[in-house]
PyMOL Python script that loads the backbone (N, CA, C, O; Angstrom):
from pymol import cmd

cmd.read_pdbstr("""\
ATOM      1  N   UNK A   1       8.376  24.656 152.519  1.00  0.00           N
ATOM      2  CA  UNK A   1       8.340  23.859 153.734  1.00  0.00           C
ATOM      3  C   UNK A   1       9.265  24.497 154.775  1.00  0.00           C
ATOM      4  O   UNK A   1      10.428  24.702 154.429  1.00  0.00           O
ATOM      5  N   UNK A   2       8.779  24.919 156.319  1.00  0.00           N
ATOM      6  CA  UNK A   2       9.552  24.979 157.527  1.00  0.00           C
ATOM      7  C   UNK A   2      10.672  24.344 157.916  1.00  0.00           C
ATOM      8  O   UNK A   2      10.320  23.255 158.370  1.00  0.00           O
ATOM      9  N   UNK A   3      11.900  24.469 157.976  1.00  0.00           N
ATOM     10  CA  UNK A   3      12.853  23.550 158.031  1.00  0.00           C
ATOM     11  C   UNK A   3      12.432  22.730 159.068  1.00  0.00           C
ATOM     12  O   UNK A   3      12.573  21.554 158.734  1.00  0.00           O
ATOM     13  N   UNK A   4      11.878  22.876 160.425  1.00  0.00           N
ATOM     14  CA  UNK A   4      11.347  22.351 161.231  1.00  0.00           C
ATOM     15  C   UNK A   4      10.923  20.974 160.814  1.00  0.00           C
ATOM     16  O   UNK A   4      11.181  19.911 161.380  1.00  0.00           O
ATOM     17  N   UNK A   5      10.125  21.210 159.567  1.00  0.00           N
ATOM     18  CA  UNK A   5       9.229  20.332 159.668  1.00  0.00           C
ATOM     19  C   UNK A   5      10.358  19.101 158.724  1.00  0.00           C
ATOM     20  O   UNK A   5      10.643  18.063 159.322  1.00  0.00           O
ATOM     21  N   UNK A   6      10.835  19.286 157.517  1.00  0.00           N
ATOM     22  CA  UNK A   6      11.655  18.968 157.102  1.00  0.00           C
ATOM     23  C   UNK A   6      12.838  17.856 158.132  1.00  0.00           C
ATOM     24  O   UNK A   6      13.088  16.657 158.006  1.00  0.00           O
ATOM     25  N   UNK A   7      13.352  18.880 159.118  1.00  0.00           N
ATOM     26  CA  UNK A   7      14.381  17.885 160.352  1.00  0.00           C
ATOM     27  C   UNK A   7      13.297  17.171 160.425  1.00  0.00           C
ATOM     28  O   UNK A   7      13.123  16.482 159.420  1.00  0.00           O
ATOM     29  N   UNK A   8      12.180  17.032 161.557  1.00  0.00           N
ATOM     30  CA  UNK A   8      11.460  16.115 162.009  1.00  0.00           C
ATOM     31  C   UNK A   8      11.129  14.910 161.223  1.00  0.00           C
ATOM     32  O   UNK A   8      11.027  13.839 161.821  1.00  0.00           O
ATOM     33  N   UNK A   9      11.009  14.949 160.363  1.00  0.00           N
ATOM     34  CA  UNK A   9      11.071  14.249 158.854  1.00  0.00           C
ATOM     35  C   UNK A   9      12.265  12.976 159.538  1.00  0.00           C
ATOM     36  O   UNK A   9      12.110  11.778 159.773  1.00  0.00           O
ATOM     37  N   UNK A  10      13.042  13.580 159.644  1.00  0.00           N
ATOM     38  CA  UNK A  10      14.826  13.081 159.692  1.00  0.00           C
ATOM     39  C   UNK A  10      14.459  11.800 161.150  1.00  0.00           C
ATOM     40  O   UNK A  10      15.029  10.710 161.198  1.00  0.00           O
ATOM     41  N   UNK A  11      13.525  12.221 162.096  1.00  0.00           N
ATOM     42  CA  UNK A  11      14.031  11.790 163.150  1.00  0.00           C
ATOM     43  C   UNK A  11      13.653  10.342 163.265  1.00  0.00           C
ATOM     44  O   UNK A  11      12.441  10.126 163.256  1.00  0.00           O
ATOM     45  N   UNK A  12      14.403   9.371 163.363  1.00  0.00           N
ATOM     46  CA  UNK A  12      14.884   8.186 163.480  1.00  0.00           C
ATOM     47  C   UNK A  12      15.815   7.276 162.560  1.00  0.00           C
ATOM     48  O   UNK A  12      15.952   6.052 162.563  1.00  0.00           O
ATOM     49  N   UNK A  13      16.551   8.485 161.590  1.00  0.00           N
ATOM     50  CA  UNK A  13      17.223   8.455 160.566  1.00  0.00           C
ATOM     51  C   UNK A  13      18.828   8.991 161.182  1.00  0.00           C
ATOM     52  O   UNK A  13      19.076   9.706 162.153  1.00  0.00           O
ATOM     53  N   UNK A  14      19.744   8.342 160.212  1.00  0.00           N
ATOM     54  CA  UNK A  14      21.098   8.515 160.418  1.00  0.00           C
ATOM     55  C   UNK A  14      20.985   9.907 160.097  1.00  0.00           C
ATOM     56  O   UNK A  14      20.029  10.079 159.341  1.00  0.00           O
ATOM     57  N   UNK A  15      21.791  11.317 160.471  1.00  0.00           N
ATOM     58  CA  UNK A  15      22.173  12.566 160.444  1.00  0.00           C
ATOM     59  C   UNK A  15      23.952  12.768 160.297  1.00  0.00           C
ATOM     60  O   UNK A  15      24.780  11.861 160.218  1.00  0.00           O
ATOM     61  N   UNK A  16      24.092  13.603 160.295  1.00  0.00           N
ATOM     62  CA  UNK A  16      25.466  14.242 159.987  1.00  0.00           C
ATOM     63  C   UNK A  16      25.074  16.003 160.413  1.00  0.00           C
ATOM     64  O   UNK A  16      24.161  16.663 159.917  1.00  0.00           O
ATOM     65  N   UNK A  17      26.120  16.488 161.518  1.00  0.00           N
ATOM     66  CA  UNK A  17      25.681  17.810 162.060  1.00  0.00           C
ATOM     67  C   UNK A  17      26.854  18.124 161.584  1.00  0.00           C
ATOM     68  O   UNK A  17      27.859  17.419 161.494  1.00  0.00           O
ATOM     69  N   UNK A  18      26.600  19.786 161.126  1.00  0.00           N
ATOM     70  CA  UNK A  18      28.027  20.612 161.269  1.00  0.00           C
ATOM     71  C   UNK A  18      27.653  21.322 161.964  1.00  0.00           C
ATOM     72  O   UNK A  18      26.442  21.504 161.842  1.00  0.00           O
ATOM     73  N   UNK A  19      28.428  22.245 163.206  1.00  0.00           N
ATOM     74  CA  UNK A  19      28.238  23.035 164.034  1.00  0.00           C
ATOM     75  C   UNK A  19      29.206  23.844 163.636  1.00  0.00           C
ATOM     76  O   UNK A  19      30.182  23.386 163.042  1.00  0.00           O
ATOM     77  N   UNK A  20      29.070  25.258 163.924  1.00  0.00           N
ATOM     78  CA  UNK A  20      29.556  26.431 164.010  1.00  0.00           C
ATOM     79  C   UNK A  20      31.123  26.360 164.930  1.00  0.00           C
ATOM     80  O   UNK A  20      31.081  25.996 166.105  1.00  0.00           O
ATOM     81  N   UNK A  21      32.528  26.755 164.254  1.00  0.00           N
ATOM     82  CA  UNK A  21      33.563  27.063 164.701  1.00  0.00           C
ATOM     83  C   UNK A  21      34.118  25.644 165.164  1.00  0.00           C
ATOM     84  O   UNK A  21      34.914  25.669 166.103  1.00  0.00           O
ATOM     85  N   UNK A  22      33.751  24.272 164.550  1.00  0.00           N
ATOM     86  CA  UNK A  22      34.359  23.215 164.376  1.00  0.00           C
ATOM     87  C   UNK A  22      34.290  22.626 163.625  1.00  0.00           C
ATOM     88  O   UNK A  22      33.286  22.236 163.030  1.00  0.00           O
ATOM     89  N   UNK A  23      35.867  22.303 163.381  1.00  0.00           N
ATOM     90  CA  UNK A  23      35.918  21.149 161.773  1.00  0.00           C
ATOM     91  C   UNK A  23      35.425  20.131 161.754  1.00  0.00           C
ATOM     92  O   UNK A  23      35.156  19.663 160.648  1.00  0.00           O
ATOM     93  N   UNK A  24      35.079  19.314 163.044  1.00  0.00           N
ATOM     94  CA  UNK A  24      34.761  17.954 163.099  1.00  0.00           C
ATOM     95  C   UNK A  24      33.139  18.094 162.967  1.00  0.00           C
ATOM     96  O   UNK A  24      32.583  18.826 163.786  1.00  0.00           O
ATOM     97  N   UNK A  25      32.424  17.490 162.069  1.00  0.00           N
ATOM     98  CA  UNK A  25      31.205  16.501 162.032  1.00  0.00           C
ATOM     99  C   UNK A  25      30.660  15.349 163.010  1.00  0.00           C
ATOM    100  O   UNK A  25      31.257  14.287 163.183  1.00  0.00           O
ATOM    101  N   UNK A  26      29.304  15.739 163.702  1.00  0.00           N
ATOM    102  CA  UNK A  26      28.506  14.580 164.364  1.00  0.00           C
ATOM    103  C   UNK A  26      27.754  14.264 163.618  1.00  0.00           C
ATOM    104  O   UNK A  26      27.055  15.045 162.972  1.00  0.00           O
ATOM    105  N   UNK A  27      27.721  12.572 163.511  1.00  0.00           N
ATOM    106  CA  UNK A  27      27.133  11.971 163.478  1.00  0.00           C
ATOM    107  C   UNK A  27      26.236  10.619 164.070  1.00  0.00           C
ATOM    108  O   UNK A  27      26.836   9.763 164.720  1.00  0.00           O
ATOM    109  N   UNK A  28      25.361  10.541 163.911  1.00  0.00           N
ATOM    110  CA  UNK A  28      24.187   9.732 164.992  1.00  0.00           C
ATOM    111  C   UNK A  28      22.747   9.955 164.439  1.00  0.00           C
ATOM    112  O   UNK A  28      22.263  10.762 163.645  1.00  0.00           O
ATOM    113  N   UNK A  29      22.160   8.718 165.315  1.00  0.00           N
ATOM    114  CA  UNK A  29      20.636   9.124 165.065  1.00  0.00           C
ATOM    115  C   UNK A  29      19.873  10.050 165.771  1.00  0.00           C
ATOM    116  O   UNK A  29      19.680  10.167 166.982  1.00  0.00           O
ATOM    117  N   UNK A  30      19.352  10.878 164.535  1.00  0.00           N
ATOM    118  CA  UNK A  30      18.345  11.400 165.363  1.00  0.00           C
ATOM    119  C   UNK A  30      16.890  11.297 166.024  1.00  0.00           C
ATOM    120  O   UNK A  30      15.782  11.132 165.514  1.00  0.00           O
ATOM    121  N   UNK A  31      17.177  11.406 166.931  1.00  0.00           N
ATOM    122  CA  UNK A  31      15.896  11.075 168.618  1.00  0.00           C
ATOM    123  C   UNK A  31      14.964  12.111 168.655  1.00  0.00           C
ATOM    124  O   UNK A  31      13.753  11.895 168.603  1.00  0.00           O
ATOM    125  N   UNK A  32      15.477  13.276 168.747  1.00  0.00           N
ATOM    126  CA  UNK A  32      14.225  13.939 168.980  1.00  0.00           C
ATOM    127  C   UNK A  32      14.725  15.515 167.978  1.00  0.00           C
ATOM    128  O   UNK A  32      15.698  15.455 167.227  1.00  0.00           O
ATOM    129  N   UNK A  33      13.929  16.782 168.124  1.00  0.00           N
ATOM    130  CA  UNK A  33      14.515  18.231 167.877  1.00  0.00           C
ATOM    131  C   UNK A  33      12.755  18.746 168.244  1.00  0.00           C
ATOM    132  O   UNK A  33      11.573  18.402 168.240  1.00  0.00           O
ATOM    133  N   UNK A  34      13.704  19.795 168.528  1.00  0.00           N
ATOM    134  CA  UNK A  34      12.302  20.623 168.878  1.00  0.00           C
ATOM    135  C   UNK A  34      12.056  22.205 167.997  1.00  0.00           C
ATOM    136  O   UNK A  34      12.387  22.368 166.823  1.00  0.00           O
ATOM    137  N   UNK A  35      11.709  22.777 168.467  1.00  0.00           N
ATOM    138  CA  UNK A  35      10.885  24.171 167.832  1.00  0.00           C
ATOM    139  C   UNK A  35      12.289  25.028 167.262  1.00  0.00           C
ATOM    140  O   UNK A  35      12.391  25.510 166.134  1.00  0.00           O
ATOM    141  N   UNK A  36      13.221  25.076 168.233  1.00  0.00           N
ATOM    142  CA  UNK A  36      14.197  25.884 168.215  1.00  0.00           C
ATOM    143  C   UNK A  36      15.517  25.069 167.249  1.00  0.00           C
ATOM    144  O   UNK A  36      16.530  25.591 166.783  1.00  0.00           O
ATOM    145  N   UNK A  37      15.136  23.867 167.182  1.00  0.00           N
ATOM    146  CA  UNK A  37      16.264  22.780 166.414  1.00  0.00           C
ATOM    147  C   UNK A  37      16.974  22.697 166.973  1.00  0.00           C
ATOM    148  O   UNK A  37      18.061  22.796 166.404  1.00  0.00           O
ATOM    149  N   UNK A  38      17.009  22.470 168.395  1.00  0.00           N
ATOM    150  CA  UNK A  38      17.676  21.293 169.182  1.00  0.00           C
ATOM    151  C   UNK A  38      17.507  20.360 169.026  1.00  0.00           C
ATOM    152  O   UNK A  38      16.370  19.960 168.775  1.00  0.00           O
ATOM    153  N   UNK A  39      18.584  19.533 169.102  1.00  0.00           N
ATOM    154  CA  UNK A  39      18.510  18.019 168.449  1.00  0.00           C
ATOM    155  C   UNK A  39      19.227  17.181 169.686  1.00  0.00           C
ATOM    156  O   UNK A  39      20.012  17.528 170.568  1.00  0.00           O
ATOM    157  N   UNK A  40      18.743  16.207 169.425  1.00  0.00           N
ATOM    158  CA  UNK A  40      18.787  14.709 170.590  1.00  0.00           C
ATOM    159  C   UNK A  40      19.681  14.427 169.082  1.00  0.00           C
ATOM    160  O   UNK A  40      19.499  14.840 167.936  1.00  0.00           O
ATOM    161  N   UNK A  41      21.035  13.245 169.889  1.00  0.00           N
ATOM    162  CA  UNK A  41      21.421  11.915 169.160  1.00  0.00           C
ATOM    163  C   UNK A  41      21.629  11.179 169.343  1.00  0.00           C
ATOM    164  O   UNK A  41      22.788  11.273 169.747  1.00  0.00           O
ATOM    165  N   UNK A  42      21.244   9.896 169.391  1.00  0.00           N
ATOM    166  CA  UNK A  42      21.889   8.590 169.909  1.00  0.00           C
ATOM    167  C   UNK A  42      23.199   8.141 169.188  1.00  0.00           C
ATOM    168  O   UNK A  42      23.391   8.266 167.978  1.00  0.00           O
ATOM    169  N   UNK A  43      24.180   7.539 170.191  1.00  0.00           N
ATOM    170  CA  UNK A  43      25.065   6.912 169.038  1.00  0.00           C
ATOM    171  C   UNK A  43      25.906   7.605 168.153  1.00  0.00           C
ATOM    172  O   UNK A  43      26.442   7.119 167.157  1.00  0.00           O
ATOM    173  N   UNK A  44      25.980   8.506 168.468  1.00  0.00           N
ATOM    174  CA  UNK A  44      27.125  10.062 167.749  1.00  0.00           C
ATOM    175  C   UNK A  44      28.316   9.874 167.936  1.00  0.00           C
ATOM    176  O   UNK A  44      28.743   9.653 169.069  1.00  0.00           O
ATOM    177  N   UNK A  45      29.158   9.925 166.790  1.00  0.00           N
ATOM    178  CA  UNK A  45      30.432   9.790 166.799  1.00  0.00           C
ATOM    179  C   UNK A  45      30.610  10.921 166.082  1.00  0.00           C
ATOM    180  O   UNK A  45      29.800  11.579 165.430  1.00  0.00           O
ATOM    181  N   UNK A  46      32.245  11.132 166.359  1.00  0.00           N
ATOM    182  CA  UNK A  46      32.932  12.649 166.048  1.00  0.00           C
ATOM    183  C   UNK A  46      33.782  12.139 164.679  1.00  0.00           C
ATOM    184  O   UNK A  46      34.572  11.195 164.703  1.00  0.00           O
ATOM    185  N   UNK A  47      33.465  12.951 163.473  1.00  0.00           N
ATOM    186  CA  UNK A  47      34.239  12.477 162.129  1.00  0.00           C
ATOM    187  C   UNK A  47      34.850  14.095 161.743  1.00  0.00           C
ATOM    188  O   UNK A  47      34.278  15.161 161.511  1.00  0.00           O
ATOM    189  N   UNK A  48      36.368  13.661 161.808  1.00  0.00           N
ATOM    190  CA  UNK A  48      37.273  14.904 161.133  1.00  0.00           C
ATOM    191  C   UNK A  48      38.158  14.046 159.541  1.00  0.00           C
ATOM    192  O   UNK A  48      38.742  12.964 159.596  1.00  0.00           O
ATOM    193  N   UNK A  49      38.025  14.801 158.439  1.00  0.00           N
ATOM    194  CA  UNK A  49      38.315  14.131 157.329  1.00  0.00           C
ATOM    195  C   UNK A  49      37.861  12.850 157.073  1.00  0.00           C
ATOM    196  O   UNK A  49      38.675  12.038 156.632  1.00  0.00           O
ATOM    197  N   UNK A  50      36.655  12.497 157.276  1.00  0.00           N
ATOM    198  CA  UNK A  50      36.456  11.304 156.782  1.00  0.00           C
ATOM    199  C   UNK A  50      36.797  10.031 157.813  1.00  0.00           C
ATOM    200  O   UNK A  50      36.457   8.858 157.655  1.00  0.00           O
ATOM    201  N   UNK A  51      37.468  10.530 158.775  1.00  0.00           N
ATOM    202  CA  UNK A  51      37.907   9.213 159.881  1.00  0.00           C
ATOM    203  C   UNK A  51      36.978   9.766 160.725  1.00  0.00           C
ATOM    204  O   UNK A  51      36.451  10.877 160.685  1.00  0.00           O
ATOM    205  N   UNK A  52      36.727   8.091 162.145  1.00  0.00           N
ATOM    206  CA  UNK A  52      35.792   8.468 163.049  1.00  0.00           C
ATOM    207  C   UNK A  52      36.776   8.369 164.000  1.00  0.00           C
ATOM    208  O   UNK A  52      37.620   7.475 164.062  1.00  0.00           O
ATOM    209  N   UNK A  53      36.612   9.598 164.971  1.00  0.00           N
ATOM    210  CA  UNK A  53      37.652  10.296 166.178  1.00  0.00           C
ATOM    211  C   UNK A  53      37.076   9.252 166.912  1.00  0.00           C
ATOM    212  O   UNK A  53      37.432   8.077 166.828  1.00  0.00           O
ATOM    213  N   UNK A  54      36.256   9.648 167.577  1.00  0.00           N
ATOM    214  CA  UNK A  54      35.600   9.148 168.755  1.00  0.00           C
ATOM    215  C   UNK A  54      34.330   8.976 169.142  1.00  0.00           C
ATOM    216  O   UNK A  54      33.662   9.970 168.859  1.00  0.00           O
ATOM    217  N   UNK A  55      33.618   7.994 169.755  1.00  0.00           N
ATOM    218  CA  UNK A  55      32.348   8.083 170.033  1.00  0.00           C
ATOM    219  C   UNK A  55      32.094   8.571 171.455  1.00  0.00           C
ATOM    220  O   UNK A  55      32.766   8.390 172.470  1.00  0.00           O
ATOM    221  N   UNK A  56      30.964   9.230 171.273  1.00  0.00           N
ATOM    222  CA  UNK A  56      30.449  10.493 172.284  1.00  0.00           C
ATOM    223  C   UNK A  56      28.645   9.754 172.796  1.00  0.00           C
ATOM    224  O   UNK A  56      27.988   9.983 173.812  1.00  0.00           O
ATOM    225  N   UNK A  57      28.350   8.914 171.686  1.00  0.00           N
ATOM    226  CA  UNK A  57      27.270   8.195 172.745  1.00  0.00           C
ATOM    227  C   UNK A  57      25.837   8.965 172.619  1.00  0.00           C
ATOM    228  O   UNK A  57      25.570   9.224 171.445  1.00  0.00           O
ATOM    229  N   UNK A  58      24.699   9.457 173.711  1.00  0.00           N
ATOM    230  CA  UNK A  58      24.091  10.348 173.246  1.00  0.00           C
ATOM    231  C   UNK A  58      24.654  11.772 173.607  1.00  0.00           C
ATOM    232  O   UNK A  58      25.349  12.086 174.574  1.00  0.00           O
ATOM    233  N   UNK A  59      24.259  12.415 172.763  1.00  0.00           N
ATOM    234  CA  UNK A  59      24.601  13.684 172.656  1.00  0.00           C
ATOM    235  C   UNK A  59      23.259  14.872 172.473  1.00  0.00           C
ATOM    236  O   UNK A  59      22.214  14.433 171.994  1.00  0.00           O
ATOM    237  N   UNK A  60      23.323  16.281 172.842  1.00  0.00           N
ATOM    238  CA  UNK A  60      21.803  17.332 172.688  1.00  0.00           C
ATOM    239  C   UNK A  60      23.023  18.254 172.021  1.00  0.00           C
ATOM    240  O   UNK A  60      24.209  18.260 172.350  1.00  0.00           O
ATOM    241  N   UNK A  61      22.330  19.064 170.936  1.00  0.00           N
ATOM    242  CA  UNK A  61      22.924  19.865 170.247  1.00  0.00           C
ATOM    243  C   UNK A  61      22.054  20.758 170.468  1.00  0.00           C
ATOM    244  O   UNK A  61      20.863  20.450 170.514  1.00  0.00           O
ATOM    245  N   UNK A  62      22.522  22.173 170.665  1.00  0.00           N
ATOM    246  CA  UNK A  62      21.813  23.606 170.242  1.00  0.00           C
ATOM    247  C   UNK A  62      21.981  23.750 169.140  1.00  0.00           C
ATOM    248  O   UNK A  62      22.860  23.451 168.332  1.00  0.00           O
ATOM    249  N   UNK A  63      20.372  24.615 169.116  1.00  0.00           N
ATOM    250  CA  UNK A  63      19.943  24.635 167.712  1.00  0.00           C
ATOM    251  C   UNK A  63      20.730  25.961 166.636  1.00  0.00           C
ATOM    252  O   UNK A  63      20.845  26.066 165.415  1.00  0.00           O
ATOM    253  N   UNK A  64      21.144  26.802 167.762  1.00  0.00           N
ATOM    254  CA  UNK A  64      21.690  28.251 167.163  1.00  0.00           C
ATOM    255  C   UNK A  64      22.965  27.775 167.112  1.00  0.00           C
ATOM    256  O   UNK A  64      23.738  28.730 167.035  1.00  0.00           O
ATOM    257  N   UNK A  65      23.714  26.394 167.121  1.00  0.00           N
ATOM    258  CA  UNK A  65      25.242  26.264 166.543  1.00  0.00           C
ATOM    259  C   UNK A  65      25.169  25.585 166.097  1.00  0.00           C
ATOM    260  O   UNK A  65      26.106  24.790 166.169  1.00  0.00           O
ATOM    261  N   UNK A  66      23.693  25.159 164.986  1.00  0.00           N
ATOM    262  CA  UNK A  66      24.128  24.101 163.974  1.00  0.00           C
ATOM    263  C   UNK A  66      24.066  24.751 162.511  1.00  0.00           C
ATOM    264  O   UNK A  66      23.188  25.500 162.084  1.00  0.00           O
ATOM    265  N   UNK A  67      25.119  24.323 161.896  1.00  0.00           N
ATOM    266  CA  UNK A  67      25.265  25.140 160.345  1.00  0.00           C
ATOM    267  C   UNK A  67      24.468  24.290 159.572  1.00  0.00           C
ATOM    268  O   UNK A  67      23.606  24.840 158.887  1.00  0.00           O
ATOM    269  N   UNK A  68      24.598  22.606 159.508  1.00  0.00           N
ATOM    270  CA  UNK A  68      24.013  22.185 158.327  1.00  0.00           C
ATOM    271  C   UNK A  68      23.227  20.853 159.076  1.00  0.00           C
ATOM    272  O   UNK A  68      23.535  20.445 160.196  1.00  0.00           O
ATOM    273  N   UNK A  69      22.413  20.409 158.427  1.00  0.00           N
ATOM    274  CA  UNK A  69      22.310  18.880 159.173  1.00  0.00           C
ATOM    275  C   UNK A  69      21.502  18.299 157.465  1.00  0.00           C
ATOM    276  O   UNK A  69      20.657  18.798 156.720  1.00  0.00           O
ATOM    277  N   UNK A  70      22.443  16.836 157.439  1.00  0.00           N
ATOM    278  CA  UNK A  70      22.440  16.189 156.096  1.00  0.00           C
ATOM    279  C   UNK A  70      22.134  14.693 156.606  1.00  0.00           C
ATOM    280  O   UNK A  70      22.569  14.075 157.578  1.00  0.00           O
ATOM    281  N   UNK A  71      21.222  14.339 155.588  1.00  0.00           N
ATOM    282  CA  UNK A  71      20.781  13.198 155.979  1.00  0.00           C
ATOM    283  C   UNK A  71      22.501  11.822 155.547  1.00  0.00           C
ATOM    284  O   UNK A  71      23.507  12.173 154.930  1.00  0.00           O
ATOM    285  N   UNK A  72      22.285  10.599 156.044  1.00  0.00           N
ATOM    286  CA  UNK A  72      23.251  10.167 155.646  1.00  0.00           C
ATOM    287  C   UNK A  72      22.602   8.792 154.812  1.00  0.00           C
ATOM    288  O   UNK A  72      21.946   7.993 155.480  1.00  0.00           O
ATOM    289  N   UNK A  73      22.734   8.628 153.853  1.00  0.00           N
ATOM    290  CA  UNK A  73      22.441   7.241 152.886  1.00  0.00           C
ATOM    291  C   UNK A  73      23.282   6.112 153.513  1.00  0.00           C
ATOM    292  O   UNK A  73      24.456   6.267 153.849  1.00  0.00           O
ATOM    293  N   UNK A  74      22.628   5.030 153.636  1.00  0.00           N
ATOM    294  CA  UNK A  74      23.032   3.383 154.442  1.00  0.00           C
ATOM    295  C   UNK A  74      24.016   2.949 153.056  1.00  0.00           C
ATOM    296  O   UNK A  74      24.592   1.861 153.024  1.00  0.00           O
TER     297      UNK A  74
END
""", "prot")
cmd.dss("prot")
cmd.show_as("cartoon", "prot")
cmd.util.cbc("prot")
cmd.orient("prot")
């Protein structure tokens, strides 16, 4: 399976992003991603160790600085 297709799978589901050259984790729902795995999030908050920093609201991620994206269990 295309990872593509796999994310899209994801979208209207809780996520967890790691991006490239930061410790902190987004998390939010994901809204939309496209071809390149850019990702839409609603509702994204910033988690470093397990605590939530701050909320950031919606947020668009590029697709070439995301390392991992994990679904999150309710």
């Amino acid at each position: 399976m295309f990872p593509i297709k796999k994310v899209k799978e994801l979208i209207g589901s809780k996520v967890q992003v790691e991006m490239k050259g930061d410790l902190h984790i987004l998390e939010g729902t994901l809204e939309s991603a496209d071809d390149y795995l850019n990702l839409h999030l609603e509702g994204a908050v910033e988690i470093f160790e397990e605590e939530r920093l701050r909320t950031l609201g919606s947020v668009v991620l590029r697709g070439n600085n995301i390392i991992l994206i994990t679904p999150v269990e309710n």
